[in-house]
PDB file of N, CA, C, O and CB in Angstrom:
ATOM      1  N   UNK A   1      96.256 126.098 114.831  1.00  0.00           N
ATOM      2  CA  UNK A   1      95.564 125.879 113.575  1.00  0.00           C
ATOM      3  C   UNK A   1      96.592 125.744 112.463  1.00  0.00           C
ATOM      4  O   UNK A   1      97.661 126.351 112.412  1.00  0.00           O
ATOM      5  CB  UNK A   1      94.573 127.029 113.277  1.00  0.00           C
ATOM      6  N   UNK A   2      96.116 124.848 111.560  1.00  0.00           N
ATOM      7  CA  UNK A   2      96.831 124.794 110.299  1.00  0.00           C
ATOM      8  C   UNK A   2      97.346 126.140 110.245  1.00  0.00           C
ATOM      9  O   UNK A   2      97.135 127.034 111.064  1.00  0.00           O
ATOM     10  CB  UNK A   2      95.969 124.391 109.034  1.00  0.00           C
ATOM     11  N   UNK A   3      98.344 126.217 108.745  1.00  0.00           N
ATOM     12  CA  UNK A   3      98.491 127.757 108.144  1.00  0.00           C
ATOM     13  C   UNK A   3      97.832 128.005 107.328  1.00  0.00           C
ATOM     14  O   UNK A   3      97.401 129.136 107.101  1.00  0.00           O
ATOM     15  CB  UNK A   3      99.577 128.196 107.632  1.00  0.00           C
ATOM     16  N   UNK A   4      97.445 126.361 106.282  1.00  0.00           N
ATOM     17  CA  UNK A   4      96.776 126.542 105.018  1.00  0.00           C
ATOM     18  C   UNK A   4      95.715 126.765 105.970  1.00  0.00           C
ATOM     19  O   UNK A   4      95.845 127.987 105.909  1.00  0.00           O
ATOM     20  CB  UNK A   4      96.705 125.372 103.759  1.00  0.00           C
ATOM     21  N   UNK A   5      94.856 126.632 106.728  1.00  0.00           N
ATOM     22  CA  UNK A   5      93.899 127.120 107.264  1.00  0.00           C
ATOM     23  C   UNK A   5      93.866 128.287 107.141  1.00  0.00           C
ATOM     24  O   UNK A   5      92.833 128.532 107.764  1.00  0.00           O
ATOM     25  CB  UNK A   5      93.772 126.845 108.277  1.00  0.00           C
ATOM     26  N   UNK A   6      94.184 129.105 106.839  1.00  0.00           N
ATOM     27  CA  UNK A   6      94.033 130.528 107.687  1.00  0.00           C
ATOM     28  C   UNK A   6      94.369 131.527 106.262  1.00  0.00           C
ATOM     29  O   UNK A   6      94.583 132.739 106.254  1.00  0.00           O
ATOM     30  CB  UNK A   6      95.442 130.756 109.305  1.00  0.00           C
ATOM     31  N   UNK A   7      94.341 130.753 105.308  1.00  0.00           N
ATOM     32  CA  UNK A   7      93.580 131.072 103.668  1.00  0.00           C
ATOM     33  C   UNK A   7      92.277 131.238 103.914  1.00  0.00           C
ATOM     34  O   UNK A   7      91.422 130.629 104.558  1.00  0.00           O
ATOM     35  CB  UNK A   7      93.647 129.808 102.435  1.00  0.00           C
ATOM     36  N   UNK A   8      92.341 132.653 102.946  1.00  0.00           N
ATOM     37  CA  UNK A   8      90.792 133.303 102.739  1.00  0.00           C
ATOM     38  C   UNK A   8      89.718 131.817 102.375  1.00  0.00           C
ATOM     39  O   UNK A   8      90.242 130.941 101.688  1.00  0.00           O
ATOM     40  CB  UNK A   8      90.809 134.674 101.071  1.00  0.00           C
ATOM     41  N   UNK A   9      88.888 131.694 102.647  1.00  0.00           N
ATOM     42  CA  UNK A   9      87.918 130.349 102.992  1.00  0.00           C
ATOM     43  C   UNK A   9      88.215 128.692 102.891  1.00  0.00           C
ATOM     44  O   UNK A   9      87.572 127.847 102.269  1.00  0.00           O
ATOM     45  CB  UNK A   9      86.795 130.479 102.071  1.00  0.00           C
ATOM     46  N   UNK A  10      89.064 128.577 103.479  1.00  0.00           N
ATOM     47  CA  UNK A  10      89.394 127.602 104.207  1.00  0.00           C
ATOM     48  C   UNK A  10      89.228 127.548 105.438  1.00  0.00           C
ATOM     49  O   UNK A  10      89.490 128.588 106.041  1.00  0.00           O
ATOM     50  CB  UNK A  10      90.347 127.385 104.059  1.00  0.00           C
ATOM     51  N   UNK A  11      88.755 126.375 106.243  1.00  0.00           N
ATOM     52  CA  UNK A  11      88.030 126.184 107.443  1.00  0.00           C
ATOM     53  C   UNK A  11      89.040 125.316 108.196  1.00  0.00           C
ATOM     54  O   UNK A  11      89.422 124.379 107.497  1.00  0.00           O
ATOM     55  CB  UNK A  11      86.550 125.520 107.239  1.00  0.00           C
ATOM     56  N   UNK A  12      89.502 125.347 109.231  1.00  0.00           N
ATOM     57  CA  UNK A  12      89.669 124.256 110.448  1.00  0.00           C
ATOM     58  C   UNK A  12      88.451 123.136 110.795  1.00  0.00           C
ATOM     59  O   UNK A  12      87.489 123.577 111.424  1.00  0.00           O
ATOM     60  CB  UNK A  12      89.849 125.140 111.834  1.00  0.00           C
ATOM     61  N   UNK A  13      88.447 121.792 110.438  1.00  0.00           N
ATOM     62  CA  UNK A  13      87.009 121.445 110.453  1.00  0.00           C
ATOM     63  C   UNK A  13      87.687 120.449 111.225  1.00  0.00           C
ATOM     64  O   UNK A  13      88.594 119.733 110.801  1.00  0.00           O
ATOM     65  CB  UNK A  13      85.974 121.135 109.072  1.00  0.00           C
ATOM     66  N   UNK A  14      86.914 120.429 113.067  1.00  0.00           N
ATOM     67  CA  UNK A  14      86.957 119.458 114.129  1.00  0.00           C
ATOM     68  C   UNK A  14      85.587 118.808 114.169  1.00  0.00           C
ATOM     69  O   UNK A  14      84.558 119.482 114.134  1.00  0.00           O
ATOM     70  CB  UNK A  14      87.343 120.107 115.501  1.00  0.00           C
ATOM     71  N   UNK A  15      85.595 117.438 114.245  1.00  0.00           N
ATOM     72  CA  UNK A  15      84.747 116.531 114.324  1.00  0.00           C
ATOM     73  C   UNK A  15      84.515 115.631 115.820  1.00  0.00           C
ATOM     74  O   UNK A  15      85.444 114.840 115.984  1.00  0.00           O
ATOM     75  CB  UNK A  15      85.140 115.774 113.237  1.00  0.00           C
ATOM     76  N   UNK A  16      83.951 115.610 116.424  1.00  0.00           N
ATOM     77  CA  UNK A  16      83.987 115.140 117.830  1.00  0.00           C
ATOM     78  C   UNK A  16      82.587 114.450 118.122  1.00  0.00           C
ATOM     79  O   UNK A  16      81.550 114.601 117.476  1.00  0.00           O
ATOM     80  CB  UNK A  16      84.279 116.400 118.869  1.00  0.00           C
ATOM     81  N   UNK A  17      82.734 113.890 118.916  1.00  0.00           N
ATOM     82  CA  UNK A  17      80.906 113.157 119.940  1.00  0.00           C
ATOM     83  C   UNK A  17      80.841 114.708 121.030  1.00  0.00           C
ATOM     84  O   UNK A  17      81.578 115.592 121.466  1.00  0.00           O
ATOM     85  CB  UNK A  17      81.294 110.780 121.613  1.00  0.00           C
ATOM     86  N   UNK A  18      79.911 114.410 121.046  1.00  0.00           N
ATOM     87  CA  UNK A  18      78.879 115.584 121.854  1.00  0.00           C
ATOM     88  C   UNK A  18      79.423 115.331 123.712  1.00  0.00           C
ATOM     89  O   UNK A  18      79.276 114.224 124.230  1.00  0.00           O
ATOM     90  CB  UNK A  18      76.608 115.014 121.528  1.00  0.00           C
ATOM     91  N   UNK A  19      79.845 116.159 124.263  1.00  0.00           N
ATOM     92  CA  UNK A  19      80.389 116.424 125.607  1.00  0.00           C
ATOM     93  C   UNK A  19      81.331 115.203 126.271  1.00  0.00           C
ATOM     94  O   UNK A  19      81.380 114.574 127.328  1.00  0.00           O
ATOM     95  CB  UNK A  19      79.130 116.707 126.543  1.00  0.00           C
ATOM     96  N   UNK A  20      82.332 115.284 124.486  1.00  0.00           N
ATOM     97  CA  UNK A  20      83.615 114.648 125.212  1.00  0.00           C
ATOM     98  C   UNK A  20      84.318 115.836 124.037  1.00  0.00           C
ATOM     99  O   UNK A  20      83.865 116.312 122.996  1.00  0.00           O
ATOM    100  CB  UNK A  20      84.031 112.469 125.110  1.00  0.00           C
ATOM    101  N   UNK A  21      85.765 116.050 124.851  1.00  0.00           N
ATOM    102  CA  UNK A  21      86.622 116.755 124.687  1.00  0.00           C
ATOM    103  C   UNK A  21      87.948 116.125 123.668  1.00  0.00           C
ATOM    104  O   UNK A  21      88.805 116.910 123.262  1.00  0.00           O
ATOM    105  CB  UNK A  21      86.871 117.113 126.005  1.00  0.00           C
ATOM    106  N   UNK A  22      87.992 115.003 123.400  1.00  0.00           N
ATOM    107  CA  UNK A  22      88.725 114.627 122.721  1.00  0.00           C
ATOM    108  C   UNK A  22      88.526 114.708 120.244  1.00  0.00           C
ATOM    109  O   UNK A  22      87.348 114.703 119.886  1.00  0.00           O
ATOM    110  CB  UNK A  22      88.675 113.233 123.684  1.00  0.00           C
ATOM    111  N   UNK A  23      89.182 114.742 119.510  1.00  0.00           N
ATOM    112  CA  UNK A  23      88.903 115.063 118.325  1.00  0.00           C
ATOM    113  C   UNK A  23      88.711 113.028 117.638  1.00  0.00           C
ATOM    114  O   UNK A  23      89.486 112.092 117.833  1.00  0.00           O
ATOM    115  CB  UNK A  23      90.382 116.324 117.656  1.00  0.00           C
ATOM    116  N   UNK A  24      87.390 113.053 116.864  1.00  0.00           N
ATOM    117  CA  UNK A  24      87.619 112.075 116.386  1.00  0.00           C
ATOM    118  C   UNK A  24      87.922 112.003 114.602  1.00  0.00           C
ATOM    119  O   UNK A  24      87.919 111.098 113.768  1.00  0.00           O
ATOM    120  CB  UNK A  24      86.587 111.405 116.915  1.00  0.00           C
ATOM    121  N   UNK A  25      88.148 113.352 114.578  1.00  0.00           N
ATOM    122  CA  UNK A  25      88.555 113.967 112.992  1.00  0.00           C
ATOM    123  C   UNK A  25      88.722 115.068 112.734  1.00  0.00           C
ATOM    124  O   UNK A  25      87.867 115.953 112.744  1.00  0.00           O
ATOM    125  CB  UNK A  25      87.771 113.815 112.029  1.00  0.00           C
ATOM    126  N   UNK A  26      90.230 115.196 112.375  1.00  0.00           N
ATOM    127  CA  UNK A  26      89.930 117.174 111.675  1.00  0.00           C
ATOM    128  C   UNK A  26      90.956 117.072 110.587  1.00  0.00           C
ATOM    129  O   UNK A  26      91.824 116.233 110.344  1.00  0.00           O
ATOM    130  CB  UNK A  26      90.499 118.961 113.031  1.00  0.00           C
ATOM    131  N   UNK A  27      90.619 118.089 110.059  1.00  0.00           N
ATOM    132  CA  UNK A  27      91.404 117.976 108.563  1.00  0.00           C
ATOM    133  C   UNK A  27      90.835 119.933 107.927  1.00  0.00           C
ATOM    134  O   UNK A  27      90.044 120.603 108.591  1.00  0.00           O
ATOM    135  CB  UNK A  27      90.408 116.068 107.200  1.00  0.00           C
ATOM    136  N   UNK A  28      91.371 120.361 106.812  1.00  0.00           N
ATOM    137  CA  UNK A  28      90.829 121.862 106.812  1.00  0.00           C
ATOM    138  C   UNK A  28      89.896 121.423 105.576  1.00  0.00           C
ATOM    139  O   UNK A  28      90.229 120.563 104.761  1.00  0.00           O
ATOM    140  CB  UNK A  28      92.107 123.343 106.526  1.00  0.00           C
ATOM    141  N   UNK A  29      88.587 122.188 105.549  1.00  0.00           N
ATOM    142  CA  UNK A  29      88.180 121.985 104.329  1.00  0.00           C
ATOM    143  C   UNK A  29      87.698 123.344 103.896  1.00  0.00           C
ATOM    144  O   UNK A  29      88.206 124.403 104.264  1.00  0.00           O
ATOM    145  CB  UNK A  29      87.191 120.895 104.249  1.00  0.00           C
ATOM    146  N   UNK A  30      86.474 123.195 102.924  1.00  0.00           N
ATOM    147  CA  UNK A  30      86.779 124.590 102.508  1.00  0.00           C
ATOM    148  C   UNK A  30      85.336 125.305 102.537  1.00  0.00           C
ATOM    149  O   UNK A  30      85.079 126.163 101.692  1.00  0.00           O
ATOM    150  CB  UNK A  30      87.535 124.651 100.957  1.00  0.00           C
ATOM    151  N   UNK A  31      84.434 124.953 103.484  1.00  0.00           N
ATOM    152  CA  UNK A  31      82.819 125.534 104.080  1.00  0.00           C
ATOM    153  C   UNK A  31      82.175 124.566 104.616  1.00  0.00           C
ATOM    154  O   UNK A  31      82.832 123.535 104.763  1.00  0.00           O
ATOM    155  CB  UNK A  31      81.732 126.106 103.000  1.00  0.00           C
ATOM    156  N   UNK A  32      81.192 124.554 104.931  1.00  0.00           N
ATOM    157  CA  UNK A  32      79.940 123.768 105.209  1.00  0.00           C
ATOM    158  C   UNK A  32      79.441 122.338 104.545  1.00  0.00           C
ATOM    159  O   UNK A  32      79.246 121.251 105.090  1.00  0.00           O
ATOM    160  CB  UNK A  32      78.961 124.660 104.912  1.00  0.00           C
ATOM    161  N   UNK A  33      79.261 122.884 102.690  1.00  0.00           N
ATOM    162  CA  UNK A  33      79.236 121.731 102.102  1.00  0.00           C
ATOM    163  C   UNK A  33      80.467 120.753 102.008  1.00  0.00           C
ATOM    164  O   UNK A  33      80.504 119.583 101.627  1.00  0.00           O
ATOM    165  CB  UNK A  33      78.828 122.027 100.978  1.00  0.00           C
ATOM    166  N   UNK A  34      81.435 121.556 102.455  1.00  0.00           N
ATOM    167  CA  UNK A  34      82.885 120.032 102.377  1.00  0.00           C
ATOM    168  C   UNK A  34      82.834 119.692 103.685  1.00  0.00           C
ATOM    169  O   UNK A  34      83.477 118.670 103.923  1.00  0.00           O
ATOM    170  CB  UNK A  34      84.914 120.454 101.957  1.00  0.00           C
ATOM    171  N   UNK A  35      82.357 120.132 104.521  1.00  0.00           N
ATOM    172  CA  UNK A  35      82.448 119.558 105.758  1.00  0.00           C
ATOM    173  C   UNK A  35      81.656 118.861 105.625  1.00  0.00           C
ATOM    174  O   UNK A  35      82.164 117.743 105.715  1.00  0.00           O
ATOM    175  CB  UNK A  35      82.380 120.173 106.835  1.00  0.00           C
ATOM    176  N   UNK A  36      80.208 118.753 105.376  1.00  0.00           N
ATOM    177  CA  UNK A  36      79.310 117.398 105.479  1.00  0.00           C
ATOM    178  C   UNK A  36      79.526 116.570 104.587  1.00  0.00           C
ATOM    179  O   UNK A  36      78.933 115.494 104.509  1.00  0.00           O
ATOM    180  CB  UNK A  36      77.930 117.529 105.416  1.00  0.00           C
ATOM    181  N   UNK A  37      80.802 117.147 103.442  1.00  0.00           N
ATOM    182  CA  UNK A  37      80.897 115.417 102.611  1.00  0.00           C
ATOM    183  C   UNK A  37      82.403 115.113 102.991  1.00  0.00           C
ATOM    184  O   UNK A  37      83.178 114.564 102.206  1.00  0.00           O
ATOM    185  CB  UNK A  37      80.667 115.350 100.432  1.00  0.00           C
ATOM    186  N   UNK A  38      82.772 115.551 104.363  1.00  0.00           N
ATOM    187  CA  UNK A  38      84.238 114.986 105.040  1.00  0.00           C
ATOM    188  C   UNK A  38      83.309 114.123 106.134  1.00  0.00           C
ATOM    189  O   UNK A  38      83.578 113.026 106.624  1.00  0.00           O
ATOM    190  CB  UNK A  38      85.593 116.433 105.878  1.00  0.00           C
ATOM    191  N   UNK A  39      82.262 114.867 106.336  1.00  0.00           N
ATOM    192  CA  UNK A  39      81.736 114.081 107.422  1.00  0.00           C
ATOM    193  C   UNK A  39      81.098 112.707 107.274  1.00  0.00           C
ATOM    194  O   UNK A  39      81.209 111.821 108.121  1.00  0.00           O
ATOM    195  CB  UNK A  39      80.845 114.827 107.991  1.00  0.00           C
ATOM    196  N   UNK A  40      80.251 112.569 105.849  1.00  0.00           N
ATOM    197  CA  UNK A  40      79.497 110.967 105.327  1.00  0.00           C
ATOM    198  C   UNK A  40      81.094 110.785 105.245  1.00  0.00           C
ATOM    199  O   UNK A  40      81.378 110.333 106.355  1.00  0.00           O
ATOM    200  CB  UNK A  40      78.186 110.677 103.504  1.00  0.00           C
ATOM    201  N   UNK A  41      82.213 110.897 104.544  1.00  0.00           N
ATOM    202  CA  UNK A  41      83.223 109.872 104.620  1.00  0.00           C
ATOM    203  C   UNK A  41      83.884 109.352 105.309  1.00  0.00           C
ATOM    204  O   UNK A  41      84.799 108.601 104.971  1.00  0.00           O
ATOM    205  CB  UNK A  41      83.828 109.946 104.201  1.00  0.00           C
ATOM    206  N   UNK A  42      83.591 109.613 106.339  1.00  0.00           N
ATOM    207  CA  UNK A  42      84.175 109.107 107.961  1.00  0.00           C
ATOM    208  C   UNK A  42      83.364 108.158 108.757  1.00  0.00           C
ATOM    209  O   UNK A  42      83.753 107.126 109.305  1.00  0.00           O
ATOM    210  CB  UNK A  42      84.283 110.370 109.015  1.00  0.00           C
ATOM    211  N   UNK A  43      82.094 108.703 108.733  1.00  0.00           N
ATOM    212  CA  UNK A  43      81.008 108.172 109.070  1.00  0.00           C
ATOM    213  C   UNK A  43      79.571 107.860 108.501  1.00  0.00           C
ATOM    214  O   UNK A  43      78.764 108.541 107.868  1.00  0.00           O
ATOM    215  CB  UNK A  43      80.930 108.682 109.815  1.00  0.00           C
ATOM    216  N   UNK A  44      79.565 106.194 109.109  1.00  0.00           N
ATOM    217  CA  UNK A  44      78.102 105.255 108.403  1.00  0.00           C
ATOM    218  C   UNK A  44      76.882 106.577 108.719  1.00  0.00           C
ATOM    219  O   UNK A  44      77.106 107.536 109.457  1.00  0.00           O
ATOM    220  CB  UNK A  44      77.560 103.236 109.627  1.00  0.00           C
ATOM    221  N   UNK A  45      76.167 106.444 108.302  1.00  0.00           N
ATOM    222  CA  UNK A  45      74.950 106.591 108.314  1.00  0.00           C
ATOM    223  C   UNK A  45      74.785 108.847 109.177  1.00  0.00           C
ATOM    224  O   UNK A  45      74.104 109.266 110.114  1.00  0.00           O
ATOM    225  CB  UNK A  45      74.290 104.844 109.441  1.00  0.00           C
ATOM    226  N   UNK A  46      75.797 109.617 108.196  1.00  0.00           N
ATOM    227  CA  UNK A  46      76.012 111.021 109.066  1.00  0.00           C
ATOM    228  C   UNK A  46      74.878 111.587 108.666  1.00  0.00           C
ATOM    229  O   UNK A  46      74.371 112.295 109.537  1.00  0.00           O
ATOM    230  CB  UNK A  46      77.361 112.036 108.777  1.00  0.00           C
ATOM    231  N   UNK A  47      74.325 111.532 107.706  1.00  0.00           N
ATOM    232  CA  UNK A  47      72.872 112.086 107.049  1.00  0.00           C
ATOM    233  C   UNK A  47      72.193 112.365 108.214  1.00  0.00           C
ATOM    234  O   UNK A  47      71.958 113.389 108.855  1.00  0.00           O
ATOM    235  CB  UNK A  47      71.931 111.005 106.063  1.00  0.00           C
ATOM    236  N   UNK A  48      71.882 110.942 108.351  1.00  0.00           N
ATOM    237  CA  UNK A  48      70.562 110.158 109.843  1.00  0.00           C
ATOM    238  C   UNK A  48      70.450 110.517 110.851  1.00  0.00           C
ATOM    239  O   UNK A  48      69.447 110.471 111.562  1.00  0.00           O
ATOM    240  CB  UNK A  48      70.644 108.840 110.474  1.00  0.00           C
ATOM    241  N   UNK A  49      72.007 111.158 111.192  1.00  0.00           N
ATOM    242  CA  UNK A  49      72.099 111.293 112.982  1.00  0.00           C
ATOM    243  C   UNK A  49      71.598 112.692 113.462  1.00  0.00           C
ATOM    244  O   UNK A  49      71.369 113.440 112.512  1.00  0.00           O
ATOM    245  CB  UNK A  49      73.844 111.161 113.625  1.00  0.00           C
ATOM    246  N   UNK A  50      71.407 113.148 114.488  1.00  0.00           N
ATOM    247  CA  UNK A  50      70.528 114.437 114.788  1.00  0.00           C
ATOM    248  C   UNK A  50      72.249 114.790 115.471  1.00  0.00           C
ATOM    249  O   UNK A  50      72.641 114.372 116.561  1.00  0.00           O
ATOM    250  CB  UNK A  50      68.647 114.328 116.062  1.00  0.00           C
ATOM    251  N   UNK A  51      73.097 115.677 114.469  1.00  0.00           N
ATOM    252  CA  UNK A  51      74.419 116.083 114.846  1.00  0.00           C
ATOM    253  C   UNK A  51      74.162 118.052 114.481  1.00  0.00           C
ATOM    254  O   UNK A  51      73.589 118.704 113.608  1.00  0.00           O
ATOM    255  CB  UNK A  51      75.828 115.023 113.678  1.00  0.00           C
ATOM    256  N   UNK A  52      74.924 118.347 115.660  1.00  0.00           N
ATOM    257  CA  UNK A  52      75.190 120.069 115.767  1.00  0.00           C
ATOM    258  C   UNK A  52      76.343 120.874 114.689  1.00  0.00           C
ATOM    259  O   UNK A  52      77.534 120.576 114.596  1.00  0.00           O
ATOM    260  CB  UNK A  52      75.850 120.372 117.443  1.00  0.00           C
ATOM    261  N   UNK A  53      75.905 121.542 114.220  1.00  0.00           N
ATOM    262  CA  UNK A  53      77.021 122.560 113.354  1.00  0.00           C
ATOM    263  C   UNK A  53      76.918 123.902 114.182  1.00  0.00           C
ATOM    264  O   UNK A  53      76.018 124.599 114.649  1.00  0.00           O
ATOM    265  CB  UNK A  53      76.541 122.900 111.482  1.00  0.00           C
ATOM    266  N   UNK A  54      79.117 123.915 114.094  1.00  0.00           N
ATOM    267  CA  UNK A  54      78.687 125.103 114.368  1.00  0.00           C
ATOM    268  C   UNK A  54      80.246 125.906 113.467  1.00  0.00           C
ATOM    269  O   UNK A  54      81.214 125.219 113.138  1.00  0.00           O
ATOM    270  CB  UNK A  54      78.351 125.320 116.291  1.00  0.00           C
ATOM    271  N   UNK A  55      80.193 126.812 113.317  1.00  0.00           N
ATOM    272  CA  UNK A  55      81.226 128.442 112.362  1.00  0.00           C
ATOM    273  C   UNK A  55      81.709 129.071 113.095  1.00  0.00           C
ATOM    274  O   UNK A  55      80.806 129.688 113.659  1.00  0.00           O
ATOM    275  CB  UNK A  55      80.504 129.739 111.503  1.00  0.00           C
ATOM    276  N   UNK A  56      82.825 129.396 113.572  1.00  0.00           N
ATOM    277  CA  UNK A  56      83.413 130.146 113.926  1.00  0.00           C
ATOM    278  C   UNK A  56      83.953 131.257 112.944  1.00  0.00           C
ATOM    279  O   UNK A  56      85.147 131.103 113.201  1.00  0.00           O
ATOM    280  CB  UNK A  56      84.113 129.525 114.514  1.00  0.00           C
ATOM    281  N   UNK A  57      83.929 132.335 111.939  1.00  0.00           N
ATOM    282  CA  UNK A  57      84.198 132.993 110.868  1.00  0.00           C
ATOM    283  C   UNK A  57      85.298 133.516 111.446  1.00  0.00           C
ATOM    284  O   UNK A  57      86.226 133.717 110.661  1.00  0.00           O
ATOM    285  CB  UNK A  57      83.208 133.862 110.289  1.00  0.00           C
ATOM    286  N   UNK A  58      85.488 133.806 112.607  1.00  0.00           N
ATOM    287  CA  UNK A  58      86.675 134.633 113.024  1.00  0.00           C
ATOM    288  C   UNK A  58      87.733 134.008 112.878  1.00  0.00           C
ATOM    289  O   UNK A  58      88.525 134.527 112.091  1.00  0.00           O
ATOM    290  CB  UNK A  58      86.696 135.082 114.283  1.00  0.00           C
ATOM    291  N   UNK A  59      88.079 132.947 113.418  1.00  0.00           N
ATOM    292  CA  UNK A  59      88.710 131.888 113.573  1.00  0.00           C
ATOM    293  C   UNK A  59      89.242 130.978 112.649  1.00  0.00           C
ATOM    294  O   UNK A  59      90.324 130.401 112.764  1.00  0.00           O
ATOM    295  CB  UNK A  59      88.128 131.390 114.166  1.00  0.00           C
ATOM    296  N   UNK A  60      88.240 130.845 111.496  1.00  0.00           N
ATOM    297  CA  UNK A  60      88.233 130.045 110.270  1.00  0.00           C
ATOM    298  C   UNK A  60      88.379 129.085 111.210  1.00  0.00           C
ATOM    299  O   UNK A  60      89.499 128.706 111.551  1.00  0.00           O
ATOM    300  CB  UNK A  60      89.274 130.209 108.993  1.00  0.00           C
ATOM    301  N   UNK A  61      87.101 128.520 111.801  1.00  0.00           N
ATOM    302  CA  UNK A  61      86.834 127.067 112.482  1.00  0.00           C
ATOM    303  C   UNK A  61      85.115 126.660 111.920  1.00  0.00           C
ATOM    304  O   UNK A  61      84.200 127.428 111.623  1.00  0.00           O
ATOM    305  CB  UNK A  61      86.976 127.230 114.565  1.00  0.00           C
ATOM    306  N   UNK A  62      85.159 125.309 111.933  1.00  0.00           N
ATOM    307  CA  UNK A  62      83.655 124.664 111.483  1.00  0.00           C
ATOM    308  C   UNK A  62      84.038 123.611 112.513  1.00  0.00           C
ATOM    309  O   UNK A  62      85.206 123.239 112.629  1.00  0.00           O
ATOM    310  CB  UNK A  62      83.257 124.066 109.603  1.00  0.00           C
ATOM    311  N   UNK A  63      82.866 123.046 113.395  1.00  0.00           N
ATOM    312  CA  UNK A  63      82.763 122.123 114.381  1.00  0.00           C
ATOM    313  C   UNK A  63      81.271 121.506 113.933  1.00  0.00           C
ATOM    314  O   UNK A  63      80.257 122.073 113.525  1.00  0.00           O
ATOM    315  CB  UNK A  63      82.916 122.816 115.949  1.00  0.00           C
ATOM    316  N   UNK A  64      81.577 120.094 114.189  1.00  0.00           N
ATOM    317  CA  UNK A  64      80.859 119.042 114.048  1.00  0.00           C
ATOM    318  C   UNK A  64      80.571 118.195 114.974  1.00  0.00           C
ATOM    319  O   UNK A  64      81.455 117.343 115.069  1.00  0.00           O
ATOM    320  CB  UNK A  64      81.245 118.492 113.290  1.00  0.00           C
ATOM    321  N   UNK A  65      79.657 118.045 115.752  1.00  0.00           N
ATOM    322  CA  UNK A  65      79.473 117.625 117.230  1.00  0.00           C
ATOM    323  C   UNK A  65      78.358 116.062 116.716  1.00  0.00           C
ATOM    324  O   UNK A  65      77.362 116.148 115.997  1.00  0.00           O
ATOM    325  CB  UNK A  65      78.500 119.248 118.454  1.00  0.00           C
ATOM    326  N   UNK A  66      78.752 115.130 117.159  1.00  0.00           N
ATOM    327  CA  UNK A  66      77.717 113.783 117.027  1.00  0.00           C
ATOM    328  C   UNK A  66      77.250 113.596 117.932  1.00  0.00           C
ATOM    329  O   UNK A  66      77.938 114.046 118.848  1.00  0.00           O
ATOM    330  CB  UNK A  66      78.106 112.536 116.716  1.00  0.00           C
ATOM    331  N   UNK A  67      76.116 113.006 118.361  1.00  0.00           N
ATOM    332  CA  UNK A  67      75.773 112.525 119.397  1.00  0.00           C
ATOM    333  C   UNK A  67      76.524 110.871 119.731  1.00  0.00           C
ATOM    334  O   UNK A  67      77.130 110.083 119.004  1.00  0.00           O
ATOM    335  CB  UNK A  67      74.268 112.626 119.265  1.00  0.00           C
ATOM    336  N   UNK A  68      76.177 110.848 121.007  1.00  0.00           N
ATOM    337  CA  UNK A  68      77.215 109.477 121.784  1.00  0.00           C
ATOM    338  C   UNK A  68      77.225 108.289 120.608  1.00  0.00           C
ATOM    339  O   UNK A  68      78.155 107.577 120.229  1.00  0.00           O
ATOM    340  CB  UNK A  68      76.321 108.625 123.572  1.00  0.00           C
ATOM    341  N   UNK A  69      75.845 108.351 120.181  1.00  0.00           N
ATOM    342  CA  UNK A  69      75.406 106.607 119.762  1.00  0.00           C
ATOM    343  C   UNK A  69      76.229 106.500 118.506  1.00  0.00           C
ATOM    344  O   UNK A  69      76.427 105.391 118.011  1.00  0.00           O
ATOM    345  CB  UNK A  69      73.462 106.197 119.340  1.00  0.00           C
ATOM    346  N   UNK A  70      76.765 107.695 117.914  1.00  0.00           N
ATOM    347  CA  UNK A  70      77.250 107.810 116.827  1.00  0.00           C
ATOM    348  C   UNK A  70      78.535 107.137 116.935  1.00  0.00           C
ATOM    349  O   UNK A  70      78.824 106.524 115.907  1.00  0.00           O
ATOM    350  CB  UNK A  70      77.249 109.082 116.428  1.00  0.00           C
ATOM    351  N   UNK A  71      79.379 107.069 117.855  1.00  0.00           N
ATOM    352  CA  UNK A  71      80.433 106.731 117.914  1.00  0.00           C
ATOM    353  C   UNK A  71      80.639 105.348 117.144  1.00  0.00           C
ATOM    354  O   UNK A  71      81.554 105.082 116.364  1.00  0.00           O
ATOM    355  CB  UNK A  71      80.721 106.806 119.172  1.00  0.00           C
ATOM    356  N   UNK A  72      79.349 104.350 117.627  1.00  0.00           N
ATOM    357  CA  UNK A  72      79.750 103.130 116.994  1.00  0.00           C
ATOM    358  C   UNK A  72      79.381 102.766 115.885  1.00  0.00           C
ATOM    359  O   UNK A  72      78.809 101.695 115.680  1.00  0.00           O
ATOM    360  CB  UNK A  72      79.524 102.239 117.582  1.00  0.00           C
ATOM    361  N   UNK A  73      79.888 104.307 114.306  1.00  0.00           N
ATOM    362  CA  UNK A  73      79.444 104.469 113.318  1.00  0.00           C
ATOM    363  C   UNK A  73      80.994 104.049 112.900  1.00  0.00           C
ATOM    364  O   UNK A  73      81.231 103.370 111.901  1.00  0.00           O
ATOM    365  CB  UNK A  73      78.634 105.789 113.020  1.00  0.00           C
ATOM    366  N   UNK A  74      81.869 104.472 113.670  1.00  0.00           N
ATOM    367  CA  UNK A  74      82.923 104.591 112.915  1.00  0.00           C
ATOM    368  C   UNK A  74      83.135 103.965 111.442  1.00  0.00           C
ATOM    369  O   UNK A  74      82.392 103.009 111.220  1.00  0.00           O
ATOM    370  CB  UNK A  74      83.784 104.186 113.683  1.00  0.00           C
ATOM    371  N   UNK A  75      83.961 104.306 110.454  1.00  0.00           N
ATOM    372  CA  UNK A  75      84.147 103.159 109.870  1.00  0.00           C
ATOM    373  C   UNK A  75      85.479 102.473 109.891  1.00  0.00           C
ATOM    374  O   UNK A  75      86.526 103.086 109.685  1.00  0.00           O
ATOM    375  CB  UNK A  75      83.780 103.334 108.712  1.00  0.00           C
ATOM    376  N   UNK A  76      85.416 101.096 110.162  1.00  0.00           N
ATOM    377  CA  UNK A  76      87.094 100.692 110.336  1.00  0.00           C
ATOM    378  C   UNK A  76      87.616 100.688 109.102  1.00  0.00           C
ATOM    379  O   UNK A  76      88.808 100.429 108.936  1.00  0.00           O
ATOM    380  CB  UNK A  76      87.475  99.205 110.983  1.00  0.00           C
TER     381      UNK A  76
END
C-alpha cells in the first residue's frame, strides 16, 4: 500500500471487473464519496451499473468491483 495511504482517512481505492483478479484502477482517495467521483471519471455510464462496494477500515482499503459488461465502458 501507498504510505500516503496509511494517513488517518485516506483510503487505498482498487477498482476491478467482478471475478477477475487483475486492477483496472487504483489511486488513494479519501472515503466513499471520492471514490464514486474517481469512479464516474474513469468510467461511462458508473452511476447505471449494478457495481459492489466494499471498506476495509483496518487496512485503509475501499474496493470497487464492476460487473463484466462494464468493461466496455472504459474511457479511451
Amino acid at each position: 500500500m501507498n504510505s500516503s495511504a496509511t494517513e488517518a482517512g485516506l483510503f487505498a481505492l482498487e477498482i476491478r471487473i467482478r471475478g477477475r483478479t487483475d486492477l483496472l484502477h487504483k489511486e488513494v482517495c479519501e472515503g466513499l464519496e471520492d471514490a464514486i467521483r474517481i469512479g464516474e471519471k474513469w468510467f461511462r455510464a458508473f452511476q447505471a451499473r449494478n457495481h459492489c462496494f466494499g471498506q476495509g477500515s483496518k487496512r485503509q482499503r475501499i474496493f470497487i468491483l464492476l460487473y463484466p459488461e462494464t468493461e466496455k465502458l472504459l474511457r479511451s
